[in-house]
N, C-alpha and C positions, 0 to 999 in steps of 0.2 A: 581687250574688247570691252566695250560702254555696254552699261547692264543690258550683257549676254542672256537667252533666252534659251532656258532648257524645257522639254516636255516630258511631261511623266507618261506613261502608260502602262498599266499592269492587270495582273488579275487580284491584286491583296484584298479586296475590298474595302466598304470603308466603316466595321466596326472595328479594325483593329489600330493599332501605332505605328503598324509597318510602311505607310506611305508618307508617314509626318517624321518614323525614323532615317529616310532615304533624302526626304530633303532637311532634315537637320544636320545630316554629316555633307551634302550640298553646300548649305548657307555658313557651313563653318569654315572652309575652303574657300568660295566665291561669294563673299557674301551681298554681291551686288548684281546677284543671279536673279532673272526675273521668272518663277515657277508658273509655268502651266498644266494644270492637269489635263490631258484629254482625257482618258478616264481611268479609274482605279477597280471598273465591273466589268474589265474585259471576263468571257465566259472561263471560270477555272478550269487552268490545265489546258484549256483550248488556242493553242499555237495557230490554226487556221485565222479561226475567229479575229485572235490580236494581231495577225499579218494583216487581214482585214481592217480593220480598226486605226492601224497605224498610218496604213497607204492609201486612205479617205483623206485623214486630216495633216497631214505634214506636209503637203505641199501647197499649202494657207499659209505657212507663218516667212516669216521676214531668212533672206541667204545668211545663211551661219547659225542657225538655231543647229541646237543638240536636242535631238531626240533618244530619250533615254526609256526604253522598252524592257519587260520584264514580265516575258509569260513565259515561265519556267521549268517544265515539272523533270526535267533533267537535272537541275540543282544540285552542285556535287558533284555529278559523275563525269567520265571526260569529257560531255559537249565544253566547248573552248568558249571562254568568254571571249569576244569580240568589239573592236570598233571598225567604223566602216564611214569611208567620205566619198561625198559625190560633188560635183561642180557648185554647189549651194548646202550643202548641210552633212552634222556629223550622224550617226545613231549610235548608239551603245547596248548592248545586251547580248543574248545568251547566243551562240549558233546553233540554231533549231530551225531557220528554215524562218525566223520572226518576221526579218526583213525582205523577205523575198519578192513579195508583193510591192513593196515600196521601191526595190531597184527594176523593179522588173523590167520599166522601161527609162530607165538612165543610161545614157550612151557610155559612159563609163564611170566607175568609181572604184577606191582599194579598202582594201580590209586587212586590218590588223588584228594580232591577236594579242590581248591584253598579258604580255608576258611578265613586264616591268611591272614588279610590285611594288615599288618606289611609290607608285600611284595609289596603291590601294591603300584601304585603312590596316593598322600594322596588326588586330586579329582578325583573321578571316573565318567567319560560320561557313560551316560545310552547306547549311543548309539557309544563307538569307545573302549572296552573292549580289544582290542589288543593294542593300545596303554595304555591304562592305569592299566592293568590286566597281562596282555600276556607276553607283554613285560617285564616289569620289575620282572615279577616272572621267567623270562627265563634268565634274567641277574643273579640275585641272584643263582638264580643255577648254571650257569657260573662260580659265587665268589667261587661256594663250599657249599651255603647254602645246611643243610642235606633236602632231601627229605621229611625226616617225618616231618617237622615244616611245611610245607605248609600249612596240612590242615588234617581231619580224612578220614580215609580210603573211597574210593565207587566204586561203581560198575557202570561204562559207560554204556550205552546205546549202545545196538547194534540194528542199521535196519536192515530192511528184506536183502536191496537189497546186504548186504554185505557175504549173504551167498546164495549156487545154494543147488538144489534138486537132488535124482538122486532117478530115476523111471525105475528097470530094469533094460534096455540097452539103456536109458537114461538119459544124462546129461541136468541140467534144469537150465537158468538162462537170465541173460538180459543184455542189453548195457549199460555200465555206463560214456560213455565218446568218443566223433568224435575225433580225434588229428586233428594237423595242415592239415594233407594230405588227409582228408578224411575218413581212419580208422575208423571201429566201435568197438571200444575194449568191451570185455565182462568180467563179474566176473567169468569165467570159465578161470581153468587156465592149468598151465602142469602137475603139480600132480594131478589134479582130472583125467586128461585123463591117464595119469602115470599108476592110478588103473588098466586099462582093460591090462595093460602090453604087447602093442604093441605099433608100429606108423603109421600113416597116414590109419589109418582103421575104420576110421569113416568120417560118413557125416556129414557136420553140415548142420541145416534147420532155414531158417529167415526169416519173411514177406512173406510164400510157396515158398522160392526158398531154392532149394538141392544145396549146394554145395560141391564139394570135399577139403579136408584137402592138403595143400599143405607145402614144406618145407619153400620156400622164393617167394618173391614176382614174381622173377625174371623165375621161372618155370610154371608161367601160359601166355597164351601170353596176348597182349597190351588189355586193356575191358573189361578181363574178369575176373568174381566175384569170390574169394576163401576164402576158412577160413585157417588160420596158426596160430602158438604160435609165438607174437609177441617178442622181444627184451624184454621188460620186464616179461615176461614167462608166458602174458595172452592170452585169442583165441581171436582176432580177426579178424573180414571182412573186407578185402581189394577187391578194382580193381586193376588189375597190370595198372600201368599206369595213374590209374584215382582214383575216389574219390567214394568210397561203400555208404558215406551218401546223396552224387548227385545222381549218377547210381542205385539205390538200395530204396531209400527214409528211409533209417535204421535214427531212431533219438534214443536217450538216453531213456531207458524204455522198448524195443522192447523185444520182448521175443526172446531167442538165445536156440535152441536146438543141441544135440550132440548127435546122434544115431550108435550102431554096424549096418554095409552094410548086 
């Protein structure tokens, strides 16, 4: 593959060497890998959060990019390192439910479990599996290695929170993620409301407050609380102007409901 394109995504942040030691055992392997960070401040330990994070921006980049994710806090113990391909791209990381948001709506894709340590680097940390797991199985498929020598077939792990309920003439689901601004994004997205086959004809209801569904931030005035389909096509609570997880006390977990008016 002509410089192949990998994406980092993790929780290490960035005063440490753990994201420049992930792609230094990368560029030592494929060294004509082109790195993209989307970010290295996903919320620590927060596995919702970087499903979030990953299944915003991955479906941007060019067919054949390797997404390589790493929000961890099972590290070590038996969650099954993984790879996984879909019609246009690979991802690599822990089975925790990372990628769950990202396949969620892919007509189909398979998962490998990263068996063959042929791939990996020859000592393995119990405790830093992105670098010595993640990584260099994400560079090798970089080179071209075929997918099926990774490992034998398996079936990922899906959590609850990666899918909503719908009861009725309601939609059922929660908050997986505050962004920089405040925002409380939900696993509820534009095709689930798509179904009822109108727009802006529902309330959303959070912590007992009703709000109405609005088109942009900029159509409610300065304060006050609305729900919209954010830029990446999920609902979330905003304050125009302000921050819905100050204003609101909304954290990650909070049940998010969607009712016809």
């Amino acid at each position: 593959m002509n410089d192949p394109v990998i994406t980092l995504l993790t929780d290490f942040g960035v005063e440490d060497g753990y994201a420049a030691a992930m792609k230094g055992v990368i560029l030592g392997i494929c060294p004509n890998a082109r790195l993209v960070d989307v970010t290295h401040l996903a919320p620590t330990h927060d596995i919702r959060a970087g499903s979030f994070l990953l299944a915003s921006a991955c479906g941007f980049f060019p067919a054949g990019t390797i997404h390589l994710a790493v929000v961890d806090p099972g590290v070590g113990t038996k969650r099954a390192p993984i790879a996984v391909r879909t019609p246009r791209y690979f991802f690599v990381g822990p089975d925790n439910g990372l990628f769950s948001l990202a396949l969620r709506d892919e007509a189909r894709w398979e998962a490998r479990a990263l068996g063959n340590s042929t791939y990996w680097r020859p000592e393995v940390s119990t405790t830093f599996h992105g670098r010595d797991i993640f990584a260099p199985v994400a560079a090798h498929l970089a080179r071209g290695v075929p997918f099926e020598e990774l490992g034998p077939s398996f079936s990922p792990f899906t959590p609850q929170w990666s899918s909503i309920a719908r009861s009725g003439e309601t939609w059922v689901g929660e908050v997986i993620h505050i962004d920089h601004f405040g925002n409380a994004i939900s696993n509820i997205t534009r095709n689930n409301l798509d179904e009822w086959g109108h727009e802006n004809a529902e309330v959303v209801r959070v912590r007992g407050s009703d709000l109405p569904v609005v088109a942009t931030y900029g159509d409610a005035r300065a304060g006050t609380p609305v729900a919209l389909i954010g830029g990446s096509g999920y609902l979330e609570i905003a304050v125009s102007r302000g921050s819905a997880a100050e204003s609101l006390g909304i954290r990650p977990g909070d049940r998010v409901q969607v009712c016809r008016r």
